[in-house]
N, C-alpha and C positions, 0 to 999 in steps of 0.2 A: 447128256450134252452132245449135243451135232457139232463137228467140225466143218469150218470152212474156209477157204483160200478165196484170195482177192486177187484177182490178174488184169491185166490191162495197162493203160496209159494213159495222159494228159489228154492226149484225141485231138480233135479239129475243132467243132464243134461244142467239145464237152472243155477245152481250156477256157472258152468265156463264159463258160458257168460251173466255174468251179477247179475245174482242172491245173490251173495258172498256180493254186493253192493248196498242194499234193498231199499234203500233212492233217490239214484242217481235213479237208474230201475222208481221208481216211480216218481220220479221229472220227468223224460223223459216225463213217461206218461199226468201228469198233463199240463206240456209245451205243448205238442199235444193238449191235450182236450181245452186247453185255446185257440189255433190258429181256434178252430172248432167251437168254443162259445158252447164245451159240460161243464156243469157241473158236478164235483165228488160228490156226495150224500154218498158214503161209500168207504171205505178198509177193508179190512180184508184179512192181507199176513203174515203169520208166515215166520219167516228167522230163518233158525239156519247156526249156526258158520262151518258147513260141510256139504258135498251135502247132499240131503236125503238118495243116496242112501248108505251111511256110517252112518245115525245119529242112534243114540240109543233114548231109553226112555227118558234117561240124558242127551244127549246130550243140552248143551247150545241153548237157543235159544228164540227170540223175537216177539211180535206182534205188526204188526203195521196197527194203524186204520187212522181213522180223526174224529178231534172234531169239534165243534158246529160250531169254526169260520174258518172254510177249512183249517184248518193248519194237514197236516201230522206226526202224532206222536207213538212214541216208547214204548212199555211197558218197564218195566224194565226186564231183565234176568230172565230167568227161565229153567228149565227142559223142554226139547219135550212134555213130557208126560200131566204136567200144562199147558203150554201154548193150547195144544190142547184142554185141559178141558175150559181154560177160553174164546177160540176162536171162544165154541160153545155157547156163549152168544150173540158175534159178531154176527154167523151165525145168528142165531133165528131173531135178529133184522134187516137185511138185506134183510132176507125174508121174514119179516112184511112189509117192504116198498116195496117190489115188488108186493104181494097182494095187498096193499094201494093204486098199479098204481103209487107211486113217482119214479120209478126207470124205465126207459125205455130200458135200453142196458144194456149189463157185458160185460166186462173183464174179462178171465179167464187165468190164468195162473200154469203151473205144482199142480192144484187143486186137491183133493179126495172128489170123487163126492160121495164116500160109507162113510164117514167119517166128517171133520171138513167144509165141504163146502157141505155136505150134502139136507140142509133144502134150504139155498140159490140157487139149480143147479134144487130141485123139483118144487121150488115155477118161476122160471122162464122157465123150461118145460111147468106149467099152463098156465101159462102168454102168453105164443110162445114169450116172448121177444127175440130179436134179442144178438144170441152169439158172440162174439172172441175171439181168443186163440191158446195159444200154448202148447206145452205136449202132443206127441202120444197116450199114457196110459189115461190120464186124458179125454182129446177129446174124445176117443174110447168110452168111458165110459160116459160121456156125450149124448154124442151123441144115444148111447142105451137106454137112456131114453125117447128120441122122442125132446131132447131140437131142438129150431133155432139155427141152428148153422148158419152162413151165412159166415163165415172164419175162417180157422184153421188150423196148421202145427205143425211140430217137430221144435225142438228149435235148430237143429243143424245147425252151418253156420250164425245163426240171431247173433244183437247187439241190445241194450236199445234202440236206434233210431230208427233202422230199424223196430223194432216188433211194437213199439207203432205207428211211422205212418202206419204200414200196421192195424193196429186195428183202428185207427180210420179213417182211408180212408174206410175201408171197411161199417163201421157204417156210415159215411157221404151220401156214394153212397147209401149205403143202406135208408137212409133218405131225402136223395135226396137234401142235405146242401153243400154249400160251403167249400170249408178246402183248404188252405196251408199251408203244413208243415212247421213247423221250422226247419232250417237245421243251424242255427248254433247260436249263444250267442250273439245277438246285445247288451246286458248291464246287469245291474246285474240282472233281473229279468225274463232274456230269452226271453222275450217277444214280440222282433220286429220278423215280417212275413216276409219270403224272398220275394223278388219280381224274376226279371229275374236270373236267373242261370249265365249271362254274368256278371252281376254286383258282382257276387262275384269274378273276376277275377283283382289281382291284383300284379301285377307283382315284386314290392316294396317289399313285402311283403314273396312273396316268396322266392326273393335274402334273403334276412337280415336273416329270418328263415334257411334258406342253409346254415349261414358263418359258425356255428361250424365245418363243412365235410370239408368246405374248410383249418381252421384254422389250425384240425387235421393231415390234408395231409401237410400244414408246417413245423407241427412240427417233421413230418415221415422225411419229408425231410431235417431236421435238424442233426436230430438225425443219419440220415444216413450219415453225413458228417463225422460223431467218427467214427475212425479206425474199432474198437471192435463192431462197430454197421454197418457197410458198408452194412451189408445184407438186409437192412429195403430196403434200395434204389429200391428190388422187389416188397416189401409194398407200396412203393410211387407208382408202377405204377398201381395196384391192387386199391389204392384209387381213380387214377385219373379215373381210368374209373365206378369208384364207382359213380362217382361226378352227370351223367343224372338220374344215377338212386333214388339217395336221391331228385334234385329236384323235378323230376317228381312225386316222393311220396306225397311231401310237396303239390305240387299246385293240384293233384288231392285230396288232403284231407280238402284241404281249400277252394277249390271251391266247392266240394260236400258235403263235413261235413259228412257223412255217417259213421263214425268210421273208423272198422277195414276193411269193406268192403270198401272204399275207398284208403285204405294206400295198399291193396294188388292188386286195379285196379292200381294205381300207379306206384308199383312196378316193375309189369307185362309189360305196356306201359316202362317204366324207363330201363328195360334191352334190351327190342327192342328198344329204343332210343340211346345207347350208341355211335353208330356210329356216329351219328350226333351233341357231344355233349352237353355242358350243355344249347345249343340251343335246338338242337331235346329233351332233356328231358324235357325243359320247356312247346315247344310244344304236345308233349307226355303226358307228365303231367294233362296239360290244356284240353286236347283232352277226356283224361280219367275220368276226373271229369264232365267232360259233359254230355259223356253218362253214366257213372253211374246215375247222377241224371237225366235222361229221360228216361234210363232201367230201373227204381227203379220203377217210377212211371206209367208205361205200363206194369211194370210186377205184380204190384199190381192191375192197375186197373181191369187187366187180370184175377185174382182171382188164381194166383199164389200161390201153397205153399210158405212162408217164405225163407224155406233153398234153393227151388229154384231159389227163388227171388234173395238171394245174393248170390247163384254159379253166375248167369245169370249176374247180375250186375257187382261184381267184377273180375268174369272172363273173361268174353264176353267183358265188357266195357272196362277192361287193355289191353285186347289182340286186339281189333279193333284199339284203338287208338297207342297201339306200333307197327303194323303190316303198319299203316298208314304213321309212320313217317319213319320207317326201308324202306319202297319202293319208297316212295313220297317225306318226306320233311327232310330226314336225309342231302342230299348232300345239298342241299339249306342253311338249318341251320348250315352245319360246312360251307359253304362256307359268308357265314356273317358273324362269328364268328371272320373266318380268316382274314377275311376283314377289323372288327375292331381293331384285332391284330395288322395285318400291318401297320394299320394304324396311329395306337399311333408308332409302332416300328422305322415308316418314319419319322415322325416328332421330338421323338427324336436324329435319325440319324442325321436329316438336322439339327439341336442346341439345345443337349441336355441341355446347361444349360439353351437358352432361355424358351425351354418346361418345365422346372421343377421350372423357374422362374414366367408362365403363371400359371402353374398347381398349386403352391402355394398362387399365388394372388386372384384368384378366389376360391378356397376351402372354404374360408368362405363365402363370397355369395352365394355360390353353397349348403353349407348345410342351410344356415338361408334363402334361399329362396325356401329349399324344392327338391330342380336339384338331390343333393347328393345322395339321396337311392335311387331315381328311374332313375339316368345316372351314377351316378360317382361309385357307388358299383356293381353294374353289371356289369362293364365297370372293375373294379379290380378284379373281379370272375372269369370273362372271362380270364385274364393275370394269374389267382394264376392256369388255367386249366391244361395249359400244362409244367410250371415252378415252381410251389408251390408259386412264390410269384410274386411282383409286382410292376411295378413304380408311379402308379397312390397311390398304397396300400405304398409305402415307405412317399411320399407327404402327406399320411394322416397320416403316425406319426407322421412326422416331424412338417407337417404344419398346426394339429387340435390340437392333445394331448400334446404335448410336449410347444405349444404354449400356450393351456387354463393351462395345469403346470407351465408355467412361471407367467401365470396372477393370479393363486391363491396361489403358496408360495408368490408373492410381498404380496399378500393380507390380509398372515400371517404374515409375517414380519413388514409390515409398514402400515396397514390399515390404510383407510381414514378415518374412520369412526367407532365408536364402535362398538362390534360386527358384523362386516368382517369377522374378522381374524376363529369364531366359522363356519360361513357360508361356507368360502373358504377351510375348513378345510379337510372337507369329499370329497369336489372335487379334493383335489390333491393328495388325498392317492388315490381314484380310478384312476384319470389318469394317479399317477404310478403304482400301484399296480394290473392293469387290461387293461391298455389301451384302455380305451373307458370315455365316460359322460362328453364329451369338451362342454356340454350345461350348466359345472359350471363356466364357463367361460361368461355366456350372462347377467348377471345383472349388471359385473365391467364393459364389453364392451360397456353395451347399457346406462350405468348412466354417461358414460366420453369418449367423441371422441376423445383423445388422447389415450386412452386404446383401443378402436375399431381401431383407424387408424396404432397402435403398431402390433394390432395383424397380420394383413394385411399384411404389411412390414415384421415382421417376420417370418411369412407363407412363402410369395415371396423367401428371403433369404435362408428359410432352403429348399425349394424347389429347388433353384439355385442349391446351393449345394448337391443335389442328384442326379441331373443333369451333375455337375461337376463330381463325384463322378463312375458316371450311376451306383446307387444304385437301388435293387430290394428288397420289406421288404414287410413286412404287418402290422399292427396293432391289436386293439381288444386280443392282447396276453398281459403278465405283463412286462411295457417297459423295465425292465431292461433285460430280452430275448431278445426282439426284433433285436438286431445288429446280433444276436447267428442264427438267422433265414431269415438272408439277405444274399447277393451274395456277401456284401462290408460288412464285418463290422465294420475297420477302417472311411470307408466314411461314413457310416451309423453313426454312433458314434457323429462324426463332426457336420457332419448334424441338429442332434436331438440336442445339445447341443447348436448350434450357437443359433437357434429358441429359447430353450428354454432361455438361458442367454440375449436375444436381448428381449424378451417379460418380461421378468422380469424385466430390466433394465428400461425397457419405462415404463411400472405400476409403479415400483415404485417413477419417478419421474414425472409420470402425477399426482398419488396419494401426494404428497410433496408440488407440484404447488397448486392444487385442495386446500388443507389441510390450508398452508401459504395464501391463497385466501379468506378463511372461514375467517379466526384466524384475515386477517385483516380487513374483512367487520365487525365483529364481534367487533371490536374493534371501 
């Protein structure tokens, strides 16, 4: 295990990317060291409340070391001018341990190597311990003194992620250690190591993360139905082709985890994907996160500056993979898209009520065996693309929320059981209040098969009826909008009301049976 010490400060420069946020900048670092098996031996990072290159004497401002048991800790507040005075205590001791040989590596960042990181920048000159770092000014100056520097850049274009794994890759190689980066939050302690780059690719995930864009384009197109508002209806078509480019953002930043340098390869792929929509952005997306994180780590091992590292990454990597779907896979992806349009479009042509009778029966299977966000929501995203809304999307108000509503006002009203009615409580103000969290519905459904087989039935029914209806809506909004946001909102209405009055009637007389059943075994 290599030891290593983090020196520096907030900086000029490095405070608008990242520096402002002293704690997070070094957790990054620490997550890295831990994936390398390097040890933190020291800190020593003054932050103050504004860049340097505005701080005064006075200016507010913190030091942060680490104590005995590796935990990262805060001075309390002070003056520029104190904290400098107290952080030359820091130094002196950091550069005892580097004399002592406990200290193998630095970390440097936006540092004053004539100043409060003085003793520490001399005593590892002696040493040739191996440098890294960012700060043009601080480097330059470093580096005049005859330090190893073995990596170092400007801080412009970097993020928290990016700089610490180019700092500790560089020390690995230079050590000749194994290291994978952590590229994103497996639990609370950051600590699981990516394996394959493919295995962060998950598709589920990027839908569900997208619905807000799609939500907001309903409601454009709601709102554009008012007289006094007709004009948004140019809005709506400005969002729809919004639509590749937010997911392409989403899946290249979930697949690479690189920050900002991810969300802008995204972007980039995301407007050369528009043609082919929210297919070619997904592949766009995906595409973009790929080679970012295989640019990232060829341009580092490369011994790339930083800031060129993430021109190279975020630019190169968005523009290869939009350039790829804009010539190659755009017509492909709008033509499956349109495919699965049709698709649904045929089938309810050939009997809408039978489709929206099927569509409602199966909806709860379909979310309680998991189908639902990875077939049945991509499959309504794709419908809200070029209409704002949806009939797979109207079947899930009808047929999840309005139905786990009916199961937990019964549950308020006429509980089976004490303490129900507190349980059922919070679920039926979100499924009206929000239209979504039909999973408060799965403890009345899975403690009484009469409650499970209601719900079912009443899915089917209100599904029928939207069919009948051929209503187009969405969910995930507050249900009593929802009719306001359909194509029907007379039928829409119907609909949502049969379900929920048909699910409430069966709870509450499963719950009655159940209750009379107790009371006479009990007896």
């Amino acid at each position: 295990m290599k030891n290593i010490a983090i020196i520096g400060s907030s900086g000029g420069n490095l405070f608008n990317l990242g520096g402002k946020n002293p704690r997070k900048l070094l957790d990054e670092i620490k997550n890295q060291c831990h994936a390398a098996n390097f040890h933190i031996a020291a800190i020593q990072f003054i932050a103050t409340e504004v860049s340097m290159d505005q701080a005064k004497a006075d200016s507010k401002t913190s030091l942060f070391t680490m104590d005995e048991e590796g935990e990262i800790t805060q001075s309390a507040t002070n003056t520029l001018e104190k904290i400098n005075e107290q952080a030359k205590q820091t130094d002196e001791q950091i550069a005892a341990l580097i004399r002592n040989q406990t200290i193998d590596g630095l970390i440097v960042m936006s540092a004053e190597a004539k100043g409060a990181n003085q003793l520490v920048i001399d005593a590892a000159a002696e040493r040739n311990i191996p440098i890294v770092g960012t700060g043009g000014t601080s480097m330059a100056t470093i580096g005049a003194k005859g330090a190893n520097i073995i990596a170092q850049s400007g801080t412009t274009g970097t993020t928290n992620r990016t700089r610490a794994i180019s700092f500790i890759t560089s020390l690995a190689k230079y050590w000749d250690m194994k290291y994978k980066p952590i590229i994103g939050t497996a639990n609370k302690n950051d600590t699981e190591i990516s394996g394959s780059i493919w295995k962060n690719i998950h598709i589920r995930g990027i839908m569900v993360s997208a619905l807000p864009g799609f939500i907001a384009m309903a409601l454009v197109l709601a709102l554009s139905k008012i007289p006094i508002l007709s004009g948004l209806e140019d809005i709506f078509d400005i969002m729809i082709g919004a639509l590749p480019i937010i997911i392409a953002t989403i899946a290249a930043k979930q697949i690479s985890n690189l920050d900002e340098v991810s969300i802008v390869a995204g972007v980039i792929a995301g407007v050369l994907s528009v043609d082919g929509g929210i297919i070619g952005g997904l592949i766009g997306g995906i595409l973009a996160g790929v080679f970012v994180h295989y640019f990232f780590q060829k341009c580092v091992h490369w011994k790339f500056p930083m800031t060129t590292v993430n021109i190279v990454t975020g630019g190169l990597a968005g523009l290869l993979a939009g350039l790829l779907v804009y010539f190659l896979f755009a017509p492909i992806a709008l033509l499956i898209g349109d495919g699965i349009k049709n698709a649904i479009e045929a089938a309810i042509s050939f009997s809408p009520i039978l489709a929206g009778l099927l569509g409602g029966l199966l909806i709860w299977p379909a979310i309680l065996g998991g189908i639902y966000h990875a077939a049945i929501l991509p499959i309504v995203l794709l419908e809200m693309e070029q209409t704002g809304v949806s009939f797979l999307g109207a079947i899930d108000m009808v047929g999840l929320v309005m139905v786990s509503a009916g199961i937990n006002l019964a549950n308020i009203v006429a509980p089976r059981e004490k303490g129900e009615a507190a349980a059922a409580t919070p679920g039926f103000l979100i499924n009206m209040g929000f239209g979504t969290f039909v999973e408060a519905a799965y403890p009345f459904m899975f403690s009484n098969k009469m409650v499970f087989a209601g719900a079912i039935l009443s899915a089917g029914v209100g599904g029928a009826l939207v069919g009948l209806f051929d209503v187009r809506g969405t969910a995930y909004v507050p249900t009593f909008t929802t009719p306001f946001l359909s194509d029907h909102p007379v039928g829409f209405i119907i609909a949502m009301l049969a379900s929920f009055v048909l699910s409430f009637s069966i709870t509450l007389i499963a719950n009655k049976k159940k209750k009379v059943g107790e009371e006479g075994l009990n007896a």
